[in-house]
C-alpha positions as CSV (number, residue, x, y, z in Angstrom):
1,X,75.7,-123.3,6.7
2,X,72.9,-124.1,8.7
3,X,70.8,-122.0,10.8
4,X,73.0,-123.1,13.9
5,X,76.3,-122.7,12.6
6,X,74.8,-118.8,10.4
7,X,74.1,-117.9,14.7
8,X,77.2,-119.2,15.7
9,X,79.0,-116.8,13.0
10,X,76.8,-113.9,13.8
11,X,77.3,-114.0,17.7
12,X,81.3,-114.5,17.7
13,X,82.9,-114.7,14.1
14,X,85.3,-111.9,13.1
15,X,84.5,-109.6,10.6
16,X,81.7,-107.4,9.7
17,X,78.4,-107.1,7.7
18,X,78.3,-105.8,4.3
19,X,75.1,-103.2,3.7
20,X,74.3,-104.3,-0.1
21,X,70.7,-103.1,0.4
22,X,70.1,-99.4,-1.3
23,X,66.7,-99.6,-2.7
24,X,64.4,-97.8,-4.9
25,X,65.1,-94.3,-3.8
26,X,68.8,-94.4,-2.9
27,X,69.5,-96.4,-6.3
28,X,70.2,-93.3,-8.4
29,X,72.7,-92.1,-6.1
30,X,74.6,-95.4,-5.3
31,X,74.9,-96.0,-9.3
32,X,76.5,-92.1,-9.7
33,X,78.9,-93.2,-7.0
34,X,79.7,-96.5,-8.7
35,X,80.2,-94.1,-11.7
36,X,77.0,-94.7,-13.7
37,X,75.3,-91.5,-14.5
38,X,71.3,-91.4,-14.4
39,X,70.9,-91.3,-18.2
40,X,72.6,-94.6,-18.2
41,X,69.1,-96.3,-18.2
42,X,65.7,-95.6,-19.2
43,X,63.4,-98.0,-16.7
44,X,63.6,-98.7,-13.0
45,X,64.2,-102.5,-14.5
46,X,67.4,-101.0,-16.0
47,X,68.2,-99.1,-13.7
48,X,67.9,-102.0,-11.1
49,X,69.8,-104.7,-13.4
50,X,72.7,-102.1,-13.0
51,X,72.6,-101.8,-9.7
52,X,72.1,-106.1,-9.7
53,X,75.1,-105.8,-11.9
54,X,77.2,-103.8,-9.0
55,X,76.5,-106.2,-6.4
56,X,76.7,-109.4,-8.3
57,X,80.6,-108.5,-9.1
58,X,81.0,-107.7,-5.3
59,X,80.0,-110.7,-4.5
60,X,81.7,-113.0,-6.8
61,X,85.2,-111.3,-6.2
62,X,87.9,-112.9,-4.7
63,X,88.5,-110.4,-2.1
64,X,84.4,-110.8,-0.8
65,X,84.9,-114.1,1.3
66,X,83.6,-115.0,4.7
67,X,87.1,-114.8,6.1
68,X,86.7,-111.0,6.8
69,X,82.9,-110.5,5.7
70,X,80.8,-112.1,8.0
71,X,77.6,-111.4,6.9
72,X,75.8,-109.3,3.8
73,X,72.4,-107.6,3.9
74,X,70.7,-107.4,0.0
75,X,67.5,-105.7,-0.9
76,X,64.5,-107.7,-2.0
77,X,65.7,-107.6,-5.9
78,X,68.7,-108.3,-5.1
79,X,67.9,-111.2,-2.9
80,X,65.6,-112.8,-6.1
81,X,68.9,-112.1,-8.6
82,X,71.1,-114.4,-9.1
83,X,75.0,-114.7,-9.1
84,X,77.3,-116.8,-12.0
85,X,73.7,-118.5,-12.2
86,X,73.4,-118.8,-9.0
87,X,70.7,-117.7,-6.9
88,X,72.1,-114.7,-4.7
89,X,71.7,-116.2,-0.9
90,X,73.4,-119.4,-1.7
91,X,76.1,-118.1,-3.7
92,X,77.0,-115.5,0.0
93,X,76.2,-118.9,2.0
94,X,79.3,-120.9,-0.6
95,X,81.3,-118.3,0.5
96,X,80.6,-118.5,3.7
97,X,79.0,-115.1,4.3
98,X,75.7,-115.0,6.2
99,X,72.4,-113.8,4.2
100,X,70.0,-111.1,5.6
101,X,67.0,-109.1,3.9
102,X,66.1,-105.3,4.2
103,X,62.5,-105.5,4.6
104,X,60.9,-102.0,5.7
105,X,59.4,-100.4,2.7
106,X,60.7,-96.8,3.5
107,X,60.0,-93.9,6.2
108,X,57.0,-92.1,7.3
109,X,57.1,-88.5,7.2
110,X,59.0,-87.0,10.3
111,X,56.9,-86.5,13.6
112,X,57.7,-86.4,16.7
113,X,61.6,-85.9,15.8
114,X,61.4,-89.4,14.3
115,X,60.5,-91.4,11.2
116,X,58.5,-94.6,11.7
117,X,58.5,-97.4,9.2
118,X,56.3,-97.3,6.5
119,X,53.2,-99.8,6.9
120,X,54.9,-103.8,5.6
121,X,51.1,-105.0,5.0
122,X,53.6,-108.1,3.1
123,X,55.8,-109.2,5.7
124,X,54.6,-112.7,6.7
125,X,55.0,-113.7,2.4
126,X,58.2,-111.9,2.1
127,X,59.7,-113.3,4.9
128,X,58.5,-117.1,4.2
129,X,59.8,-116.7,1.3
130,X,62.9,-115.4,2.3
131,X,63.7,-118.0,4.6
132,X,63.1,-120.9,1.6
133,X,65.8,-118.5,0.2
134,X,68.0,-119.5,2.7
135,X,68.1,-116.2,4.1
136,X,68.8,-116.0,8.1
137,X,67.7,-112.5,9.0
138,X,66.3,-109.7,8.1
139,X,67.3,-105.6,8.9
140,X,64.5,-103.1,9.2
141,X,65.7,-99.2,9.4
142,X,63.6,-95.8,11.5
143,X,65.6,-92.9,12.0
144,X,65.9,-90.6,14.7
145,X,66.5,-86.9,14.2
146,X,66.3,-85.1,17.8
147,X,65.8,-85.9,21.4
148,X,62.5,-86.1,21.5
149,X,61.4,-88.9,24.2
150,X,57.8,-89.5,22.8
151,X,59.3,-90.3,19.3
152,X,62.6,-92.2,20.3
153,X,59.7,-94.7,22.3
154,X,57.5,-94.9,19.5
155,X,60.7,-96.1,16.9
156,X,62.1,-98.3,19.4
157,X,58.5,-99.5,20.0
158,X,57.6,-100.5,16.3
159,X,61.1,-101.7,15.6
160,X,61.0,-104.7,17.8
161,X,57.1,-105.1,17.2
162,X,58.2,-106.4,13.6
163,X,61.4,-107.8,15.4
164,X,59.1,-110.5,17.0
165,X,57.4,-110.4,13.8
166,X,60.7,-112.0,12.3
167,X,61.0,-114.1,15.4
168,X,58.0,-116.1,14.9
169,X,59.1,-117.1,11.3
170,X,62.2,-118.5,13.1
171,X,64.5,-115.6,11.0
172,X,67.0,-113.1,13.2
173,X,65.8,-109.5,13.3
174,X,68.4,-106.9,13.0
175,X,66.6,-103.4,14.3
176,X,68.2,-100.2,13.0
177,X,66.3,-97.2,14.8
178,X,69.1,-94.8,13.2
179,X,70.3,-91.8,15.3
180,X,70.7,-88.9,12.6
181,X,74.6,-88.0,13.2
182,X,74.0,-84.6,11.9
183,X,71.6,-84.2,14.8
184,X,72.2,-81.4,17.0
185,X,71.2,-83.5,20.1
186,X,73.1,-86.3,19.1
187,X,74.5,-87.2,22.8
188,X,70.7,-87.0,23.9
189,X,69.5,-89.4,21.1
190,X,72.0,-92.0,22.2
191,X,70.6,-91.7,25.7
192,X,67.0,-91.8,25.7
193,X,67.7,-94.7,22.9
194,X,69.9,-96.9,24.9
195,X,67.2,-96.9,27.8
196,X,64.1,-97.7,25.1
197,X,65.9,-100.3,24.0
198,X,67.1,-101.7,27.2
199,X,63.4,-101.7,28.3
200,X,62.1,-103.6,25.0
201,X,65.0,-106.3,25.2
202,X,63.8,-106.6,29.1
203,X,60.7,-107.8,27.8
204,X,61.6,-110.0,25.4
205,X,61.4,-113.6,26.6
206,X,64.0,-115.5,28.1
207,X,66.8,-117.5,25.4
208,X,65.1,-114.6,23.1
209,X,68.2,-112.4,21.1
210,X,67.9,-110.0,18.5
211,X,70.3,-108.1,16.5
212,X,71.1,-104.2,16.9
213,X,72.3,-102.2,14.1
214,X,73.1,-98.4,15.5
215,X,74.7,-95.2,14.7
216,X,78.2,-95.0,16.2
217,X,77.6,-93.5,19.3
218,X,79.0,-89.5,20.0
219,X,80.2,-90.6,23.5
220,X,82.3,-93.7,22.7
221,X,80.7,-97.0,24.8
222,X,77.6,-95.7,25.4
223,X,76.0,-98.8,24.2
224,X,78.5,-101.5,26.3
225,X,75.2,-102.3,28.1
226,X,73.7,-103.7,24.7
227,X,76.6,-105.3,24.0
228,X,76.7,-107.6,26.7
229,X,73.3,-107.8,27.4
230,X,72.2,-111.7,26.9
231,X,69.6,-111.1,24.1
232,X,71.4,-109.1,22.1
233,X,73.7,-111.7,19.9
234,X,75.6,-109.2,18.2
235,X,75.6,-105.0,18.1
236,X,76.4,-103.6,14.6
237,X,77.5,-100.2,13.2
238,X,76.0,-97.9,10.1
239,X,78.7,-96.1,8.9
240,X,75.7,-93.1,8.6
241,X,77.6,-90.6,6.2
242,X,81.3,-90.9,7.6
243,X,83.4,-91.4,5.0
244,X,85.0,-94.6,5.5
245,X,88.8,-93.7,7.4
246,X,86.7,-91.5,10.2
247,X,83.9,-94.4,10.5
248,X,86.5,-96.7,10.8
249,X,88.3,-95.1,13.7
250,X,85.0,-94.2,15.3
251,X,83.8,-98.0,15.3
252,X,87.6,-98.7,16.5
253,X,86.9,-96.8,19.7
254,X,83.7,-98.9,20.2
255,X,84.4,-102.1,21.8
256,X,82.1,-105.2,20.5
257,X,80.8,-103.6,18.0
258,X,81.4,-104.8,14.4
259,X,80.4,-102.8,11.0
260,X,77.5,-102.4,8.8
261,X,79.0,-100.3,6.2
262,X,77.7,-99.5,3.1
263,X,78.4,-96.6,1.2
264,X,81.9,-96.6,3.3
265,X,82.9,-100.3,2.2
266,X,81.5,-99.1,-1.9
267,X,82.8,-95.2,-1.8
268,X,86.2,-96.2,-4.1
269,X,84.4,-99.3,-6.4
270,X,83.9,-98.1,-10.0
271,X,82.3,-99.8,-13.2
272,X,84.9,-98.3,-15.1
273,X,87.7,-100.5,-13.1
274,X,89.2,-103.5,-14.6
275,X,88.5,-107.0,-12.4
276,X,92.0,-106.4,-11.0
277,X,91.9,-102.9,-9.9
278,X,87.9,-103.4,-8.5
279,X,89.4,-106.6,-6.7
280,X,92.0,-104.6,-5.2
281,X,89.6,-101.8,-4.1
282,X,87.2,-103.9,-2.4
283,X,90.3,-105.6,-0.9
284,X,91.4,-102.5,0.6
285,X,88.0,-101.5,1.7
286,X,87.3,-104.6,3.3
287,X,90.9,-104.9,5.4
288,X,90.1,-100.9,6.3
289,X,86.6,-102.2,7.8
290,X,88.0,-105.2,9.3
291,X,90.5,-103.7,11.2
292,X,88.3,-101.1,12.8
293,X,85.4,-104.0,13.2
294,X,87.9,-106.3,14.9
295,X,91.1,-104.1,16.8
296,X,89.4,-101.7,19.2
297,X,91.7,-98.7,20.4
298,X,91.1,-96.1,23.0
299,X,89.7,-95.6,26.0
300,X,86.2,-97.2,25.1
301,X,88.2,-100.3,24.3
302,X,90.5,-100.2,27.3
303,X,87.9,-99.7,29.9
């Protein structure tokens, strides 16, 4: 796929993204849910072959295709790996699934009711290199934890500060300022977020589009605005700590908006699985996802 046809795919193809990006700190827990306990390695190299291990059989299943997975986002390691001896972007791009990068390097402390990226002094070398990958875009997560207006500005702000960032190095941004859904003002959140980020797309040039990835939303449509706003060329979901059936059904009642699950699409995989009984897993996982990324119900959908 070339960079024309990877848009084309990301602004109208069926399906969803697959979240294959846990890093350093969110590695332990992702390899206990996989059913690898921590004593399993002894290094961060081990423990990060395993994890390689994890996403390289994902990948290279049968049930994994471009068909219903549109897209995959892998961490840096991940991204430098390789697949049947193959490296990692072009064995997603054989099978027709569209390659993206997380790139933020962690979160700030909270302040504000927010947490900002961490500095990316890096970014211009990681995302050349990237992009000789073959890798189309990049994803780059803040997260919001209350309605505080100040704070909400200030992600929104430095999330699409980097997105041009990613712009100019011809790559597609995907900004994630996470709304915390254990927030107690949740409904608020969405708010004051949808209008910071209607005010940054306003000022993107014209024939500009980014990517959104967002929390499903506690008042279903609230972000219809973003999804048919002209630089926006596609609005994806976290699943954000759902467990997969309730994510599903929240992202059904969301019309537009595909997935971006992670632990929801890996919450039933296993090591222990034979190739048969993984395959079927992911299989299931994956028609679960589709269906609530591609047949919208409700009244969000009916509207």
């Amino acid at each position: 796929m070339e960079f024309t046809e990877m848009t084309a795919k990301m602004a109208g193809g069926n399906g969803f993204i697959a979240a294959l990006d846990q890093s350093g700190g969110s590695t332990p827990k992702a390899l206990k849910g996989y059913g690898i306990e921590e004593g399993a390695w002894s290094t961060e190299e081990e423990m990060f072959g395993l994890i390689h291990q994890m996403r390289a059989r994902i990948i290279a299943s049968p049930a994994f295709t471009g068909d219903k997975v549109i897209g995959a986002i892998l961490f840096e390691r991940t991204m430098d790996g390789e697949v049947a001896g193959v490296p990692t972007p072009q064995a997603l791009i054989a099978k027709g699934v569209v390659p993206f990068i997380k790139i933020d390097k962690g979160l700030e402390d909270e302040a504000d009711g927010v947490q900002l990226m961490k500095p990316m002094p890096t970014l211009d070398a990681l995302l050349e290199r990237s992009k000789a990958l073959g890798v189309y875009g990049t994803k780059e997560r803040s997260v919001i934890h209350s309605a505080n207006a100040e704070g909400i500005a200030a992600v929104v702000k430095q999330q699409f500060e980097i997105g041009r960032q990613v712009l100019s190095h011809g790559m597609m941004p995907i900004i994630e300022p996470e709304v915390n859904i254990k927030s107690e003002t949740r409904a608020a959140c969405d708010e004051l977020l949808l209008a910071e980020i209607l005010k940054n797309l306003d000022a993107l040039p014209e024939g500009t589009r980014v990517m959104l990835k967002l929390s499903l939303p506690i008042v279903p449509g609230t972000f219809d605005p973003l999804v048919s706003h002209p630089k926006v060329l596609r609005v994806v979901a976290l699943s954000g700590g759902y467990e997969r059936p309730e994510a599903c059904v929240e992202l059904a009642k969301n019309k537009g908006i595909i997935a971006s699950f992670s632990r929801a699409l890996l919450q039933d995989l296993r090591a222990q699985m034979s190739d048969a009984e993984f395959d079927a897993a992911l299989g299931d996982a994956i028609d679960e996802i589709y269906k609530g990324s591609t047949e919208k119900a409700g009244a969000a959908a009916a509207a």
